[in-house]
N, C-alpha and C positions, 0 to 999 in steps of 0.2 A: 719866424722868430718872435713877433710879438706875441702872437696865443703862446707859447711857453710862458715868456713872460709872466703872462695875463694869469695864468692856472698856478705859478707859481707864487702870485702874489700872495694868498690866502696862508702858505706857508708861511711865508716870514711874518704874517701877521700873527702867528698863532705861537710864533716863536717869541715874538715880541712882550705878549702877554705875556708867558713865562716868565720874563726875566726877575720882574721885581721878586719872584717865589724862587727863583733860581737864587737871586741875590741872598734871599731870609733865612734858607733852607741850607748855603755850602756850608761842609763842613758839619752839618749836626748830624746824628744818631739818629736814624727813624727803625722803631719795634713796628713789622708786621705779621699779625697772626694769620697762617694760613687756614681755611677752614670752609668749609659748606659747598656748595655748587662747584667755585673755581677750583677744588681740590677733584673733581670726577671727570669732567666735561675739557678734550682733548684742545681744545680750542684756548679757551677759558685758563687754562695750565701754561698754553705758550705764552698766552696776552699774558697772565702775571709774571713771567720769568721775564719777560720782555719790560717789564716796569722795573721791575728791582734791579734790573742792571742797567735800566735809562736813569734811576735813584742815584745809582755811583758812580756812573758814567760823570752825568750832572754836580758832583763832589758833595753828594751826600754819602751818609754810612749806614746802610741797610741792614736790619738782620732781621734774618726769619726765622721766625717759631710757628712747629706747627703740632697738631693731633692727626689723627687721622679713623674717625668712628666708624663711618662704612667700609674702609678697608677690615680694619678689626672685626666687624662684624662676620662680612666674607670667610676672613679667615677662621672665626671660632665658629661657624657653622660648618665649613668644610670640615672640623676635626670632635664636631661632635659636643663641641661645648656651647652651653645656651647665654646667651645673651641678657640679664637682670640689669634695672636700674631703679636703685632709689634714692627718693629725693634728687633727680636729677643727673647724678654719679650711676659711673659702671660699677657695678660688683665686681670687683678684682681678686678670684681665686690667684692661687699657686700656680696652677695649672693656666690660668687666662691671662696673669701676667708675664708667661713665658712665649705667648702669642702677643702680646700687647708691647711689648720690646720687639720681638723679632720683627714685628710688620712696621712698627714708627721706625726703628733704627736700619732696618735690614731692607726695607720694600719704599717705603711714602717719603722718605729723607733720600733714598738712595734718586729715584726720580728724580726729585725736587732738585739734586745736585746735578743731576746727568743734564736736566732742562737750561738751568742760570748757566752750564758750564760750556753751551752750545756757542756762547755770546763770549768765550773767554778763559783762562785758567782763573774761575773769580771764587765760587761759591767751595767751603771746608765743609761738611757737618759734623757736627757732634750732638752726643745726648745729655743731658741734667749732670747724668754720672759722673763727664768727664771733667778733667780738673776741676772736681767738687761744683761745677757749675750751679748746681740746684743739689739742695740740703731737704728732706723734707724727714718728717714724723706721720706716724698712721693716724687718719684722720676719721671721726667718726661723727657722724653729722647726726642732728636731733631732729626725731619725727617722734611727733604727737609728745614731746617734753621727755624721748627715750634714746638715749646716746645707741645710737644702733652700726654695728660690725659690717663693713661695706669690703672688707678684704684691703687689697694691697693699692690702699687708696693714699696718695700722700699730700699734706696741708707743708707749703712750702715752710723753714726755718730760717732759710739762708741762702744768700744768693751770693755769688763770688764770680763777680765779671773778670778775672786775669785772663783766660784764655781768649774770651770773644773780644774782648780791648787788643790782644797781640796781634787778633786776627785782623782787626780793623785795622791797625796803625799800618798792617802790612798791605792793606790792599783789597784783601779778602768780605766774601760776604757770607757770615758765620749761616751755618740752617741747623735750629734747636730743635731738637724731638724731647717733648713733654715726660721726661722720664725722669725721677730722681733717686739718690741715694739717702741711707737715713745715716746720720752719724757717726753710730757705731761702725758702718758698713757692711751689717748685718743683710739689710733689707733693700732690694729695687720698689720702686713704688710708681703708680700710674698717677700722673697729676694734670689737673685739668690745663688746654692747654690757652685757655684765655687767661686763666690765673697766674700761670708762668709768664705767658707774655708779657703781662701787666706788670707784674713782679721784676723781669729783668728792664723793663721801659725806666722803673724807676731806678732800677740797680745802676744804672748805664747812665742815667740821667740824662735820659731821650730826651728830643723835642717833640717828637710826635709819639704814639700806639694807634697805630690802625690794624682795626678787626676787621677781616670781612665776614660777610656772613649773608644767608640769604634772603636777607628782607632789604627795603629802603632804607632802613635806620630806624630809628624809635619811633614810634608810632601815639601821636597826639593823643589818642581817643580810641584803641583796639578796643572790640572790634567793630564800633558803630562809627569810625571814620578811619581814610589810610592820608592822613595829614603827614608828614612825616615833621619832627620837631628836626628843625637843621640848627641848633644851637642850643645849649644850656648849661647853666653854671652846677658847680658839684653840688649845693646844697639842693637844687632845685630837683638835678637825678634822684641824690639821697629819699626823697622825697615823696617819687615817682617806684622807686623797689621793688616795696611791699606788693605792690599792683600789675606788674610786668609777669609777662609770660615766662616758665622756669627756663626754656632756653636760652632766654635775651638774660637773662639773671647774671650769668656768670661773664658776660662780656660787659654787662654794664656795672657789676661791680669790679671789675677787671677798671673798666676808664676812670672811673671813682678815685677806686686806689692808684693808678698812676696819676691824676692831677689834683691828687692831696699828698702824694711824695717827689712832688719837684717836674712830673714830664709837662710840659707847657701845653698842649692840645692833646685830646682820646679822641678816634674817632670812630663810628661802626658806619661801613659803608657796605653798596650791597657788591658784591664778589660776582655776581650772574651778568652783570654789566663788564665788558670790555673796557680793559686801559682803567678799570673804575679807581687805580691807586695816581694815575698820573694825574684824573681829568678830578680828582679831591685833592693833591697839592699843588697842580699850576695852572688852575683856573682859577676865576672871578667867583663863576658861581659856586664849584666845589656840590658832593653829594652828599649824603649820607647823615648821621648824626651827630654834630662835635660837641664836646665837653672839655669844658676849660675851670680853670681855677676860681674861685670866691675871688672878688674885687679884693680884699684883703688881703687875702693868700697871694697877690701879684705885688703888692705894697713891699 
């Protein structure tokens, strides 16, 4: 009986730490973007479904937004369509955006449900489209000072959290797939899916956006140190931008804009690490890269 004890004690020590994060956390909104390594890696997929319902288990309110570019990719090579990107964005034909819905809403969301829903009748999904969720316009980004035609790319408008609020109040833990509507209702549009997330962190008036993604977090000094910066204020990001790698671009402008519209912490952590979303909100030491507001901006 005592070695039980004994092996057990480590638990309750680890529970205990929690709690203060347990106390600061019930009750609030946490945006996480699904994306990178834990999105492929069978292992990796369960550990996250396993956080996002130990999230709401714990009385917090989860939602997940995700992309999914390896899958798309798969898919538009199976049917013959090539894969471009510039400036960083897919080229979104007619024909690629009819792949790029079916595989986020039909294939990477449908998982993602089937996984959180092992733990529970918990996780809904929906996409940008659905009750107006995500508003966006065709978005055309400037290379070399030349507004250039990227297809069926969209720069979010508008963001309308009624449905994922009903879904929380109910219980539920909504899972967004990166898709939007334009307006009119003309157009589907492919949006990236760190900008969305960012986007509804603020809409929801998150206390957290956690990105995962597959590095440690921002990186001091790429590529002549792997320091990783574990704190920094928005102005100090701002700052750092111009100089980041184009993939880190959109997630760090993504933490930017939700802790300059009201989300109180962004974080980029790495997603190849196990449990890496519990062992970043109820731990001491926490991983990854946090971004918080200007002192002023907290006044």
């Amino acid at each position: 009986m005592s070695t039980r004890k004994h092996t057990a004690l480590p638990k309750a020590q680890i529970l205990v730490e929690a709690l203060p994060w347990l106390t600061r956390h019930h009750g609030k909104t946490v945006v996480v973007k699904f994306g990178g390594n834990a999105m492929i890696n069978e292992e990796l997929k369960a550990a996250f479904a396993q956080d996002v319902v130990f999230l709401r288990h714990a009385g917090l309110k989860p939602v997940v937004v995700h992309g999914g570019g390896p899958q798309i990719n798969a898919q538009l090579d199976r049917q013959g369509l090539v894969s471009e990107f510039k400036a960083g964005l897919r080229v979104t034909t007619p024909e690629a955006m009819d792949v790029v819905r079916m595989v986020l809403a039909g294939q990477v969301q449908r998982e993602l449900v089937g996984l959180l829903n092992q733990h529970g009748p918990l996780a809904v999904g929906l996409t940008g489209e659905d009750a107006h969720t995500i508003t966006a316009t065709k978005h055309q980004p400037r290379i070399e000072g030349e507004l250039v035609d990227i297809g069926r790319v969209g720069q979010i408008t508008e963001i309308d959290t009624g449905a994922i609020e009903a879904l929380l109040e109910n219980g539920r833990i909504p899972v967004v797939s990166s898709i939007a509507r334009s307006a009119d209702d003309d157009h589907v549009y492919n949006v990236n899916a760190d900008t969305a997330a960012a986007a509804l962190a603020a809409a929801l008036n998150a206390e957290t956006l956690m990105v995962l993604t597959d590095v440690e977090g921002l990186y001091e000094d790429w590529p002549h140190s792997d320091e990783v910066i574990s704190r920094l204020t928005a102005t100090e990001l701002e700052k750092l931008l111009p100089d980041l790698a184009s993939g880190m671009v959109p997630k760090m402008e993504g933490c930017l804009h939700a802790v300059r519209n009201g989300v109180t912490t962004a974080r980029v952590i790495d997603g190849r690490v196990q449990h890496s979303i519990l062992l970043e909100i109820f731990t001491d030491e926490g991983i990854g890269t946090m971004v918080v507001p200007d002192p002023e901006e907290l006044t």
